[in-house]
C-alpha positions in Angstrom: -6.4 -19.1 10.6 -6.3 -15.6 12.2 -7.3 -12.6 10.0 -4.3 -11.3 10.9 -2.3 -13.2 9.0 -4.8 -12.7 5.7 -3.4 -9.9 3.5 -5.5 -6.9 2.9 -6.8 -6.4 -0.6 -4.3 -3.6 -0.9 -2.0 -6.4 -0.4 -3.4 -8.7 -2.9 -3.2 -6.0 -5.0 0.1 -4.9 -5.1 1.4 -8.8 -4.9 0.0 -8.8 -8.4 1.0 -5.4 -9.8 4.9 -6.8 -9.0 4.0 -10.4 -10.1 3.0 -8.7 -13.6 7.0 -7.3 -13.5 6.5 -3.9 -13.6 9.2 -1.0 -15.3 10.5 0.9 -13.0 8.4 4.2 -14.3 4.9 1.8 -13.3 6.2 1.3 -10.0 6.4 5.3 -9.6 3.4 5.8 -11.4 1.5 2.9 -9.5 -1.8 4.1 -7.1 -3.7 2.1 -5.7 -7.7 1.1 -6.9 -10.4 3.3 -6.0 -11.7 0.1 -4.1 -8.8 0.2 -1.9 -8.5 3.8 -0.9 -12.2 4.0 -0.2 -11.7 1.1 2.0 -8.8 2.9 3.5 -10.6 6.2 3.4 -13.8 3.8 5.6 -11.0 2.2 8.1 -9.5 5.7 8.9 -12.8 6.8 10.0 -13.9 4.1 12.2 -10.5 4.2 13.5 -11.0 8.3 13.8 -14.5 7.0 16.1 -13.1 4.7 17.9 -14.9 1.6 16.6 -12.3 -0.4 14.9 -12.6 -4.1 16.3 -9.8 -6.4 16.2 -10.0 -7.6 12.8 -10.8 -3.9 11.2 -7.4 -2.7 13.4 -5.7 -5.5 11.7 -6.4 -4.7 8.2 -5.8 -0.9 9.2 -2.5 -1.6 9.8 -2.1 -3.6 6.8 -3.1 -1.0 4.5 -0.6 1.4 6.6 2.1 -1.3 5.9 1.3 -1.7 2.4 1.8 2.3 1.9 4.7 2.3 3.8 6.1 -0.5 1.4 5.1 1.6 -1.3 6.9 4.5 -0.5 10.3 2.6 0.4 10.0 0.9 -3.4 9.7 4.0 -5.2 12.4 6.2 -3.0 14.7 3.3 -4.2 13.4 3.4 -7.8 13.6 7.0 -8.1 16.8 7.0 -6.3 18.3 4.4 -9.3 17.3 6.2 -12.1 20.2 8.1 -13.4 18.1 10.7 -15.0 15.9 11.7 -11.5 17.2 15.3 -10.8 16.4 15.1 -7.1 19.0 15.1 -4.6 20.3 11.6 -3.3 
């Protein structure tokens, strides 16, 4: 199997932050574990110096896919909550 198709830690990680069936004040609140944003933080840099391989560019764009997830789940939670004074 590829790595391609292997999810990212930050992956594993949210899979199991919904699998434990979060309120929608976790999901807002959710960041992700120091493990993951350093790994982040390490794949940004080697991308920044041009030395990601294959595998490395795969999980980048994981982690970029994961955040992007992230953001769409929590505009829609926020966007639900009938107490959330910001414009809809």
């Amino acid at each position: 199997m590829s790595t391609a198709h292997l999810p990212s830690a930050l992956f594993e990680e949210i899979a199991t932050f919904f699998a434990s069936a979060p309120t929608p004040q976790q999901i807002i609140e959710f960041r992700p574990s120091k493990t993951s944003i350093d790994r982040a933080t390490e794949l940004l840099e080697l991308n920044r110096a041009n030395m990601l391989d294959d595998r490395t560019h795969d999980e980048l764009n994981q982690y970029e896919q994961a955040e992007l997830l992230m953001r769409l789940v929590k505009a829609r939670v926020r966007a639900n909550r009938p107490d959330d004074p910001r414009p809809r």
